[in-house]
C-alpha atoms as an extended CHARMM CRD file, in Angstrom:
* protein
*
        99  EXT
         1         1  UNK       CA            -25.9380000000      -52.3710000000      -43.9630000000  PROA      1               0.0000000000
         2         2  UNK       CA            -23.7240000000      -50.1940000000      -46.2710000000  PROA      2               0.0000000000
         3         3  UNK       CA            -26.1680000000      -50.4300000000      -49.0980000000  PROA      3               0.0000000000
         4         4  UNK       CA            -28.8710000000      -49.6650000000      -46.9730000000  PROA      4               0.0000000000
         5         5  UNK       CA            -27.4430000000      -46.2030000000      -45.3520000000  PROA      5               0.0000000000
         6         6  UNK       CA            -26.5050000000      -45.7070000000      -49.3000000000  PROA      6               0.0000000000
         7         7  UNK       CA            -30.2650000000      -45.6710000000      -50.2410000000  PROA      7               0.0000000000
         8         8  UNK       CA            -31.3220000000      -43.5590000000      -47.2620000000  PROA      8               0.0000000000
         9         9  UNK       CA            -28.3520000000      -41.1330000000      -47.8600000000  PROA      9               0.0000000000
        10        10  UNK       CA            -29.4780000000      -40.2810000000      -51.5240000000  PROA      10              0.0000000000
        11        11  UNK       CA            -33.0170000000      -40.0080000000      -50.0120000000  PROA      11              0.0000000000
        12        12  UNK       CA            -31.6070000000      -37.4250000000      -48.0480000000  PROA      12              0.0000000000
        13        13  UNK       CA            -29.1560000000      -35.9820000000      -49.9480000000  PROA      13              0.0000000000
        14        14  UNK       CA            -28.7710000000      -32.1500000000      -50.0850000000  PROA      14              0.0000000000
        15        15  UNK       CA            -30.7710000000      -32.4710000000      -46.5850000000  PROA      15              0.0000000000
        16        16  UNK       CA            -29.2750000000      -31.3640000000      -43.2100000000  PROA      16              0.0000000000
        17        17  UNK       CA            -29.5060000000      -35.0120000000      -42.4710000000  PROA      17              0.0000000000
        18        18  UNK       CA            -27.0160000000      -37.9980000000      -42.6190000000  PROA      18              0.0000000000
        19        19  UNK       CA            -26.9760000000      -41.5550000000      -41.7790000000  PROA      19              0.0000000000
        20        20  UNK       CA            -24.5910000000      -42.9520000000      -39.5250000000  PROA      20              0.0000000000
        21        21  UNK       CA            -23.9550000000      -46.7790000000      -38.6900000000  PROA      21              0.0000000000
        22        22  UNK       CA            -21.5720000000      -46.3510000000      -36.2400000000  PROA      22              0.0000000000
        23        23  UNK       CA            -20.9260000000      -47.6960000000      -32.5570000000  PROA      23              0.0000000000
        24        24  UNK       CA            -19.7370000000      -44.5510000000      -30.8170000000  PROA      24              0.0000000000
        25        25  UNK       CA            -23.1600000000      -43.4190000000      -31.8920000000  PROA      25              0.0000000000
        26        26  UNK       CA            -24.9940000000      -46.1220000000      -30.8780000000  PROA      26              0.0000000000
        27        27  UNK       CA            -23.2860000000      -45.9100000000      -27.2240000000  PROA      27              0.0000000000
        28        28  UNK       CA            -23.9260000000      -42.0270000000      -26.8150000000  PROA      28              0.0000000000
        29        29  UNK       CA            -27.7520000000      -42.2860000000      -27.9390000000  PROA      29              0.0000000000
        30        30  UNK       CA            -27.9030000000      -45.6650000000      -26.2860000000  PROA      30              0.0000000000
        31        31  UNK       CA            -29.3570000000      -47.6780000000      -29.1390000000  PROA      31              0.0000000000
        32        32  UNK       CA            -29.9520000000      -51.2110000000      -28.2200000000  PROA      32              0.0000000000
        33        33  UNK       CA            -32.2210000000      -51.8720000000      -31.0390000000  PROA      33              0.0000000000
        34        34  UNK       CA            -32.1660000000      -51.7640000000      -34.8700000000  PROA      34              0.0000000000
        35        35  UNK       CA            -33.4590000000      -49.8220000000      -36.7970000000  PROA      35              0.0000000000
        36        36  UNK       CA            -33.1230000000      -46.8340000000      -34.8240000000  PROA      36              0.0000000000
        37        37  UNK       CA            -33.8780000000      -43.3080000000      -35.6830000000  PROA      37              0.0000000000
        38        38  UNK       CA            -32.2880000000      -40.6010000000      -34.3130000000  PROA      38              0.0000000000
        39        39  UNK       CA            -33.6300000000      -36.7180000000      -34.5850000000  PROA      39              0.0000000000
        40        40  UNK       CA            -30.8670000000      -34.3990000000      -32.9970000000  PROA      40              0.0000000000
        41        41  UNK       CA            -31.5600000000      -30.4780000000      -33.2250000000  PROA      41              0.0000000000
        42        42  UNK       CA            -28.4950000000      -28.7890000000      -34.6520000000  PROA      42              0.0000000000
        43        43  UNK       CA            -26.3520000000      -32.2090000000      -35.5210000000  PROA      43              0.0000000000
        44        44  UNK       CA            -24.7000000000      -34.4580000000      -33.2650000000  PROA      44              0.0000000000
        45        45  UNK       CA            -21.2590000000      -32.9520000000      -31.7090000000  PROA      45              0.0000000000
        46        46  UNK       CA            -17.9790000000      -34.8010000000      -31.9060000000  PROA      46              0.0000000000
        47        47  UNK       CA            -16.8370000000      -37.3060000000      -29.3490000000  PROA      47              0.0000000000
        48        48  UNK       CA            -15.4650000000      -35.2900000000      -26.5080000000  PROA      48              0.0000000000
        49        49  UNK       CA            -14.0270000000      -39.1780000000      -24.6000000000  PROA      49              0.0000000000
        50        50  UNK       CA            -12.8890000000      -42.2090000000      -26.4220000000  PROA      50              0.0000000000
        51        51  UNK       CA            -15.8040000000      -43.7890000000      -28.4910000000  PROA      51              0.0000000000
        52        52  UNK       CA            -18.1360000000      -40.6720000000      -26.8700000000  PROA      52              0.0000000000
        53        53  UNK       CA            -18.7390000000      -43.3280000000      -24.1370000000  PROA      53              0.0000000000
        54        54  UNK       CA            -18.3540000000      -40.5990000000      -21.4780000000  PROA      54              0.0000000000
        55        55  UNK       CA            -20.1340000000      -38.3970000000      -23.2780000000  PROA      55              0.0000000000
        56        56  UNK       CA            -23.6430000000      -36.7420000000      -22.7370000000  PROA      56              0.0000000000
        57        57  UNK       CA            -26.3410000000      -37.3740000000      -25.1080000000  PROA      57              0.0000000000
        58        58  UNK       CA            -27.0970000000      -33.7750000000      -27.0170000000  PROA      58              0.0000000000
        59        59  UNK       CA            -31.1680000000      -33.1470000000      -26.8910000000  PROA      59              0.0000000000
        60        60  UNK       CA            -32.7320000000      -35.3740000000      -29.2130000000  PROA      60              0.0000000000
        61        61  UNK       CA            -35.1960000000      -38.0750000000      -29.7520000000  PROA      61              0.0000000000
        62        62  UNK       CA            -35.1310000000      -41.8210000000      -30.6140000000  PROA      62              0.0000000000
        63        63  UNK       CA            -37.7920000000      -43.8760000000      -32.1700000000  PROA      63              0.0000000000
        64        64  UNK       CA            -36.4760000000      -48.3480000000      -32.7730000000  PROA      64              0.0000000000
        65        65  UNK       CA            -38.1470000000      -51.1450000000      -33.5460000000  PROA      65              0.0000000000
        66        66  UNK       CA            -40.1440000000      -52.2090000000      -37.0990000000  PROA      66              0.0000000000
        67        67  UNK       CA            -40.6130000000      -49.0040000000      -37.9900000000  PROA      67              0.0000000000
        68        68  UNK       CA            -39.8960000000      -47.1570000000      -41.6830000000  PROA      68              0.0000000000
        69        69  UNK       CA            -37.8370000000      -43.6750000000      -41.8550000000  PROA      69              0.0000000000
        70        70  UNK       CA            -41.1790000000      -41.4430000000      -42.7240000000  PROA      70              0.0000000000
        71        71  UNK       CA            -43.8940000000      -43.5710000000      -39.7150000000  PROA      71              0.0000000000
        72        72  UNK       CA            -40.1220000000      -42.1750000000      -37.1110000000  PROA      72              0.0000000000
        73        73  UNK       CA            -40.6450000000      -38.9880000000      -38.3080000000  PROA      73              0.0000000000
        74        74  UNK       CA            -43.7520000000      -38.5470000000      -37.8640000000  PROA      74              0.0000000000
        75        75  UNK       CA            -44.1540000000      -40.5760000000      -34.9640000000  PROA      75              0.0000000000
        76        76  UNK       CA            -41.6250000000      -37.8120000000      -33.5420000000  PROA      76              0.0000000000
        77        77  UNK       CA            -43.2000000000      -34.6920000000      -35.2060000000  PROA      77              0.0000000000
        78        78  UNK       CA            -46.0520000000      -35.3710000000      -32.9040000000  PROA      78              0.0000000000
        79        79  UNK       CA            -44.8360000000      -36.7580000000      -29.6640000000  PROA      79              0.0000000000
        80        80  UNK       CA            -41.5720000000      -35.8740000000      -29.8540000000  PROA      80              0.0000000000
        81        81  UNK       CA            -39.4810000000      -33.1510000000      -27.2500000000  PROA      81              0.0000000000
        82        82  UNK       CA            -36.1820000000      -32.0610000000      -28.8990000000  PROA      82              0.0000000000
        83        83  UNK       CA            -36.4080000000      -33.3370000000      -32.5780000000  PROA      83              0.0000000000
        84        84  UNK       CA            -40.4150000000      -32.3880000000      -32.9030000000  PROA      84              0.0000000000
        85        85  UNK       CA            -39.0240000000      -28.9500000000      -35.3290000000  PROA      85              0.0000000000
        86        86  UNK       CA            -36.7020000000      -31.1320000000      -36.8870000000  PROA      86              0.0000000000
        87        87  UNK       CA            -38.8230000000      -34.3840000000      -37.7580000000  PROA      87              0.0000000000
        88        88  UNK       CA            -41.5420000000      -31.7950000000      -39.1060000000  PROA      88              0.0000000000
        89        89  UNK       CA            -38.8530000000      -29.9340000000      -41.2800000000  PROA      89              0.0000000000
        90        90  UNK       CA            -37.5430000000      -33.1390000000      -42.8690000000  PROA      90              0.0000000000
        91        91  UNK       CA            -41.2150000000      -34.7450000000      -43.1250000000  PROA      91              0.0000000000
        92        92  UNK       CA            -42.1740000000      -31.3050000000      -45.5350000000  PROA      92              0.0000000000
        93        93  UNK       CA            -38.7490000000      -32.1320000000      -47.5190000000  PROA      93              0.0000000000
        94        94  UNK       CA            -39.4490000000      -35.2480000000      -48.0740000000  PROA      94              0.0000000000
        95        95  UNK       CA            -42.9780000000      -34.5800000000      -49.0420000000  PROA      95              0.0000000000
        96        96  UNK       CA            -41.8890000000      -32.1360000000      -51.1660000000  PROA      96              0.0000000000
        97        97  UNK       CA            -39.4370000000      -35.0040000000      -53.3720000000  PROA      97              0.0000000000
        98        98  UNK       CA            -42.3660000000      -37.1090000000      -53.7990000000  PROA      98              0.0000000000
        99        99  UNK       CA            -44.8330000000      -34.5830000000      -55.5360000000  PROA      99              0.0000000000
């Protein structure tokens, strides 16, 4: 798992984007599923309770199952609520590194 949030991170690096494999997360977006991606306007807040387990979700949207980091992104750039600005934002980014 570490190598693989190491090759998404330098996919993303110098992007307002992170990886994160980490439970507190997993119980505040309630991800039951791997792999999971999360879109979250504006970054995700810090834990207000213990492990954020009390906490509310911020707005955001949540795409799991066999499913690749750019077919999430897009998959929330069009159906997407929340993240639909975001997803598009890091989608032209992206597309922009591969050109």
């Amino acid at each position: 798992m570490a190598e693989t949030a190491k090759r998404i991170g330098a996919r993303l690096h110098g992007l307002e984007a992170g990886v994160a494999i980490d439970p507190r997360l997993f119980r505040l977006f309630g991800i039951e599923r791997v792999p999971a991606v999360v879109v979250v306007p504006g970054g995700v807040p810090p834990c207000e309770s213990r492990g954020c387990s009390d906490d509310p979700a911020p707005p955001h949207d949540v795409i799991a199952g066999n499913i690749g980091l750019i077919a999430a992104l897009e998959a929330i750039a069009a159906e997407g609520e929340a993240g639909r600005e975001a997803a598009r934002a890091h989608l032209e980014r992206l597309d922009g590194e591969n050109r």
